[in-house]
C-alpha positions as CSV (number, residue, x, y, z in Angstrom):
1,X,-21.1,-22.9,15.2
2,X,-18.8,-25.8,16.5
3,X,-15.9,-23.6,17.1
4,X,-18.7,-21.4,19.5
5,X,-19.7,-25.0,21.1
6,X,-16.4,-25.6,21.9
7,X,-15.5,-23.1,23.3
8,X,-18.5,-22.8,25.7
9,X,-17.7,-26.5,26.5
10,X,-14.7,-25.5,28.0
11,X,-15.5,-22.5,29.9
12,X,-18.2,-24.5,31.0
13,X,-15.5,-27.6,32.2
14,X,-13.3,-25.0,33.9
15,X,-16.4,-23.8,35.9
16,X,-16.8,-27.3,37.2
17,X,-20.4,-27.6,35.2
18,X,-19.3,-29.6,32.5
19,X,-17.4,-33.6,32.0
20,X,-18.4,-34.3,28.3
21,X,-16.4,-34.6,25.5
22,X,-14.8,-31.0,23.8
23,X,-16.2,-32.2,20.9
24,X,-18.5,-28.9,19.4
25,X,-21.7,-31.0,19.7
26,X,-24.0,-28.7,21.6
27,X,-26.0,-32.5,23.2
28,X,-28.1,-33.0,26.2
29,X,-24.9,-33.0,28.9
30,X,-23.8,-29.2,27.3
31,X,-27.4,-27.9,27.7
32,X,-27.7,-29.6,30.9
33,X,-24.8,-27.4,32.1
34,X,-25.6,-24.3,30.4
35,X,-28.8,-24.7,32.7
36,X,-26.7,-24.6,36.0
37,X,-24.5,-21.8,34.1
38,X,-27.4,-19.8,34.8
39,X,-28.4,-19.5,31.1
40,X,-32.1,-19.8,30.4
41,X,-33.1,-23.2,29.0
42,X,-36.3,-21.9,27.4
43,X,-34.2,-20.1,24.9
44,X,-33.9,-21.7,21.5
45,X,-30.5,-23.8,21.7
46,X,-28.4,-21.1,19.7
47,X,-29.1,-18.1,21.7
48,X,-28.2,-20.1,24.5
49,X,-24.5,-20.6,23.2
50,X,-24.3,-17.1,22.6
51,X,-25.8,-15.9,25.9
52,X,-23.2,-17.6,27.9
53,X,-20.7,-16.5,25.3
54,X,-21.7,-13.0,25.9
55,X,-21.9,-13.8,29.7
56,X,-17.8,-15.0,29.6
57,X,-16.8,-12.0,27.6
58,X,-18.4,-9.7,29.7
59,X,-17.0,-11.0,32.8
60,X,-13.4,-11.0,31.2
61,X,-13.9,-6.9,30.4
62,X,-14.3,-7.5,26.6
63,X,-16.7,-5.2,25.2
64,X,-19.3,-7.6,23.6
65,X,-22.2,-5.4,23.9
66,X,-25.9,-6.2,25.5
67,X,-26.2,-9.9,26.7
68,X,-29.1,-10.8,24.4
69,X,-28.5,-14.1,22.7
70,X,-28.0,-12.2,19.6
71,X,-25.4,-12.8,17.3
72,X,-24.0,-9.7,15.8
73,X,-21.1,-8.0,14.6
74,X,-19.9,-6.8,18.2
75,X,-20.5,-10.3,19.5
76,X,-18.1,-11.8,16.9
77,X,-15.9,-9.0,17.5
78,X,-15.9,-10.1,21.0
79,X,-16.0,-14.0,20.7
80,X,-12.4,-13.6,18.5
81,X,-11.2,-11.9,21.7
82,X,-12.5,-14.1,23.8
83,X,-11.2,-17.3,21.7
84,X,-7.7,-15.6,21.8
85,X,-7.6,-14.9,25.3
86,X,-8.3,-18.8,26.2
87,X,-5.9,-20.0,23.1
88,X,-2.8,-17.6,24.5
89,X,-3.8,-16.9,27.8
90,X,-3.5,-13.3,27.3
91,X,-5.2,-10.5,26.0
92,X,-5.1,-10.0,21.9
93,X,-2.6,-7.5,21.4
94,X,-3.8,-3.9,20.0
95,X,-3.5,-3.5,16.6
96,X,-1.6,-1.0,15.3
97,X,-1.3,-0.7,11.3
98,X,1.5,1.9,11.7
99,X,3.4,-0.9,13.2
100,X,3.0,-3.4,10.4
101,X,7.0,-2.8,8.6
102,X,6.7,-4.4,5.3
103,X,9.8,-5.3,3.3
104,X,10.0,-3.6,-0.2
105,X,12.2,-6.7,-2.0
106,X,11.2,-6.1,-5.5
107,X,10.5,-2.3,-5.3
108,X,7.2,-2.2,-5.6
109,X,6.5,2.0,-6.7
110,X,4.1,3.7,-4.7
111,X,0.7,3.6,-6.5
112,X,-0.4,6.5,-8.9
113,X,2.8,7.9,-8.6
114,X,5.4,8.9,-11.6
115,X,7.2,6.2,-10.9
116,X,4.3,3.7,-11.3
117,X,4.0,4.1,-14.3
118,X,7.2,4.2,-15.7
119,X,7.2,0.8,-13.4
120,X,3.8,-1.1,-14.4
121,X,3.3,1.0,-17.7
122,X,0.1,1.4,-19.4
123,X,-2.9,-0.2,-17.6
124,X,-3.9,-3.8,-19.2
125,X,-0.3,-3.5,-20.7
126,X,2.3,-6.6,-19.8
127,X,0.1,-9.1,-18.6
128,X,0.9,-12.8,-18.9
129,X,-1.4,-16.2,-17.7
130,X,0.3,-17.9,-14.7
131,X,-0.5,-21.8,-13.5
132,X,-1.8,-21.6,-9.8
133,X,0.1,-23.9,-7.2
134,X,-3.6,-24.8,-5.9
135,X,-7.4,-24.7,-7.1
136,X,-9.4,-21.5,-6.6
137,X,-13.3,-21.4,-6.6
138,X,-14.5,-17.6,-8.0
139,X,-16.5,-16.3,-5.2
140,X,-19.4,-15.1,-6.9
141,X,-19.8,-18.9,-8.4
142,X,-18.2,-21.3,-6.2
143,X,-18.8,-24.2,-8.7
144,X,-16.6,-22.4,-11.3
145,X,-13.0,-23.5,-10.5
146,X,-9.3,-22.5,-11.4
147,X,-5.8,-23.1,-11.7
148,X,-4.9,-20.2,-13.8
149,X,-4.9,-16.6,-13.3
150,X,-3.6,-13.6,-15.7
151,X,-1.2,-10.8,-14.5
152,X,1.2,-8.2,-14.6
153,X,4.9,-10.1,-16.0
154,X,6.3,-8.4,-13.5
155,X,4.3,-9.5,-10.6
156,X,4.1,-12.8,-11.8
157,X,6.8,-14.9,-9.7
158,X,5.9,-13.3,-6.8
159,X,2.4,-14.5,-7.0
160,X,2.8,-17.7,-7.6
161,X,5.8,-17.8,-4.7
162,X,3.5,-16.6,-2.2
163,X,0.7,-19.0,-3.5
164,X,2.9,-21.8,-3.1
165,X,3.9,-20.7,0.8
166,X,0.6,-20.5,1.5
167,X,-0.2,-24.3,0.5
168,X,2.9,-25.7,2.2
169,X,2.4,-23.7,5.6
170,X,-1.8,-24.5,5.6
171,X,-2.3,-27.6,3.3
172,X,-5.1,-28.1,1.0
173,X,-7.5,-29.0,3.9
174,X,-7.1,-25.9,6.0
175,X,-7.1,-24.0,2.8
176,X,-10.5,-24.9,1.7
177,X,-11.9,-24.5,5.6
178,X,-10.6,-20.6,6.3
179,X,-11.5,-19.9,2.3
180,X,-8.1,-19.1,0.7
181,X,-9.4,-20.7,-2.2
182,X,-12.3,-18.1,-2.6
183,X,-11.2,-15.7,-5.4
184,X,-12.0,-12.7,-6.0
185,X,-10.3,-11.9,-9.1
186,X,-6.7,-10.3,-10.1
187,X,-6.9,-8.5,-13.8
188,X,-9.9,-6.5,-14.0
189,X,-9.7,-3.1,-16.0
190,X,-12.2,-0.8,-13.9
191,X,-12.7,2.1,-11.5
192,X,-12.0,1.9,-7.9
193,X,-15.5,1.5,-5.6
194,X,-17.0,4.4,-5.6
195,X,-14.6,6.0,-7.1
196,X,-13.2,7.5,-10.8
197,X,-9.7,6.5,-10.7
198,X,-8.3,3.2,-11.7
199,X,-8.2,0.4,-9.7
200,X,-4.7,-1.4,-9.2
201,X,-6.6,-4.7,-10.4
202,X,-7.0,-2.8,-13.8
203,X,-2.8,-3.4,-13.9
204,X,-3.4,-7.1,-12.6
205,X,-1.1,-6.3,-9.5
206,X,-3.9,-6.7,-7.2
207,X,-6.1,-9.7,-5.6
208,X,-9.0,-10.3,-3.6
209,X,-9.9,-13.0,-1.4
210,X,-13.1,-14.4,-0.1
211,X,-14.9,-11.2,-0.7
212,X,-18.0,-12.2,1.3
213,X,-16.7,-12.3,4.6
214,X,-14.6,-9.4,4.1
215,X,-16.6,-6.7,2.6
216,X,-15.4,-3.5,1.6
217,X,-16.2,-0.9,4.8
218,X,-15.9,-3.9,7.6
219,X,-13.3,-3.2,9.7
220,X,-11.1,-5.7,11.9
221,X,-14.0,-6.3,14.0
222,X,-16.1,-8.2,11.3
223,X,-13.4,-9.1,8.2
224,X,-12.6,-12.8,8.6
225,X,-9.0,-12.4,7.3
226,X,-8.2,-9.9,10.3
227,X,-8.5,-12.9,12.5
228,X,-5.4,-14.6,14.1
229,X,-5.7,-17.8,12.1
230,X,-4.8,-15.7,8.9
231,X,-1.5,-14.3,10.4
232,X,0.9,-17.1,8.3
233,X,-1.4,-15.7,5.1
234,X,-0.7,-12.3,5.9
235,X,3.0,-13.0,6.4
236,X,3.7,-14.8,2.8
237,X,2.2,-11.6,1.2
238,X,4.0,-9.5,3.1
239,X,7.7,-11.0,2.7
240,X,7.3,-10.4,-0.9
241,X,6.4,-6.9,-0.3
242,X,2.6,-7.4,-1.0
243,X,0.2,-4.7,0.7
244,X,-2.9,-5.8,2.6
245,X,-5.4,-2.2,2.6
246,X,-6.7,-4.3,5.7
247,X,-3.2,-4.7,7.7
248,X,-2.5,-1.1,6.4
249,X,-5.8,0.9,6.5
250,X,-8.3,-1.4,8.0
251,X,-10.7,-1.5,5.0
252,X,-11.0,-3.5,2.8
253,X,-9.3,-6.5,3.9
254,X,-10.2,-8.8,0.7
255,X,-7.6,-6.8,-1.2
256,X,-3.8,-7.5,-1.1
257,X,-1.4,-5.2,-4.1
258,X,2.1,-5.5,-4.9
259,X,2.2,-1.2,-5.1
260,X,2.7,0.7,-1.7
261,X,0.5,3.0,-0.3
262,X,0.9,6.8,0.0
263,X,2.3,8.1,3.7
C-alpha cells in the first residue's frame, strides 16, 4: 500500500495538487488533494488511492479496466505499468518469451528426453545436501527456517552460485522485502500438477519461490516475480542456464529448472 501512496503522491505533485512529503503516508494534505483530484472523499480512504490510480492509468492508455476503487488483478496489472512508465519514462516493453536467449553453460539436456536421463539418471538418484549462502523461510510455514537444501550433485554448484549472486546484487534486506527467501521446495519425488508424469523437482533440479504470489495459472499480469524489480533474479538464473516456465511459458512463474524446455 505505500508503494500505491507514493505513487499517487507524485502524480498528484506533478498535477500541482500536492506539496507534502513523498513519503507513502496517505495523511490529511494527500486526501486533501485527492479531493481537488476530483476523487470522491466519501469513499473509504483505500478505494480512494486506487480510484485515482485507475483514473492516471486510464488517462495514460493502460488498460486498467472499470474505474471502481476496486483492487483487482487488472488493476495491479495496470498499476506495474503505470509504476514503470513514471520510473523509466516510457512505456514497459512487450514481453516476448521467444526473445528470452538463455545460455546453455553446463548442458543442461532437454527434459524427458533420452538424453535426460542418461544426464540426471534415475529420479531421487545423485542427490547431495548443500549449505545455502542465505536463510530461507518454507512458504507454507514461514516460522520454519533454512540454510540447507538437498539436490541433484550435478546441479549443486550452480545453485549455490546463483544463490550467492542473488545476495550480493539485492542484500539481505531487499531479499526479505520482494520474498526471495520464501521457499518453495527443491527435492520432492511427485507428479507434475495435474498431471501423471514426474515432476523435474522429483530429480531435485528444480525450485520454487514464493509460491503464494505466484500461483500456478497466473500469468505476467498477476505473478509477482514477472515484475521489473525481479529482473537481476531472473538474470543470475539465467547465466547459469536455469529455466524460468514463467520467462519461457508464462505459467508458473514460482518454478525455475536447470533442464530446457521442448521447442
Amino acid at each position: 500500500m505505500k508503494k500505491r501512496i507514493k505513487i499517487v503522491q507524485q502524480l498528484l505533485q506533478e498535477q500541482g495538487l500536492y506539496n507534502g512529503k513523498i513519503d507513502g503516508i496517505a495523511g490529511p494534505i494527500t486526501m486533501r488533494a485527492l479531493a481537488r483530484a476530483g476523487v470522491n472523499p466519501n469513499l473509504p480512504k483505500t478505494r480512494q488511492v486506487t480510484t485515482y490510480i485507475q483514473q492516471q492509468a486510464s488517462e495514460r492508455s493502460i488498460s486498467i479496466g472499470p474505474v471502481d476503487g476496486l483492487w483487482g488483478p487488472q488493476t495491479n496489472a495496470g498499476f506495474i505499468q503505470l509504476s514503470y512508465l513514471l520510473e523509466h519514462g516510457e512505456p514497459q516493453p512487450p514481453w516476448r518469451p521467444d526473445e528470452i536467449e538463455v545460455p546453455n553453460p553446463h548442458r543442461w539436456p532437454v527434459q524427458r528426453s533420452p538424453e535426460f536421463r542418461n544426464f540426471f539418471g534415475e529420479r531421487g538418484s545423485q542427490l547431495v545436501m548443500i549449505d545455502l549462502p542465505y536463510e530461507l523461510k518454507l512458504s507454507w510455514d514461514l516460522r520454519t527456517r533454512t540454510r540447507r537444501t538437498r539436490c541433484h550433485a550435478k546441479v549443486s554448484d550452480s545453485l549455490q552460485r546463483v544463490l550467492h549472486k542473488v545476495r550480493n546484487i539485492y542484500g539481505d534486506e531487499d531479499i526479505s522485502k520482494l520474498h526471495l527467501d520464501h521457499f518453495g521446495g527443491c527435492f520432492n519425488d511427485r507428479p507434475i500438477r495435474n498431471g501423471l508424469q514426474p515432476s523435474m523437482h522429483s530429480w531435485g533440479i528444480a525450485l520454487d519461490f514464493d509460491p503464494s504470489r505466484n500461483q500456478l495459472n497466473w500469468g505476467r499480469d498477476r505473478a509477482a516475480l514477472a515484475h521489473p524489480d525481479y529482473t537481476d533474479w531472473w538474470k543470475c538464473w539465467e547465466e547459469e542456464g536455469w529455466i524460468s516456465l514463467g520467462r519461457k511459458r508464462n505459467f508458473d512463474w514460482m518454478h525455475v529448472q536447470a533442464a530446457r524446455l521442448p521447442e
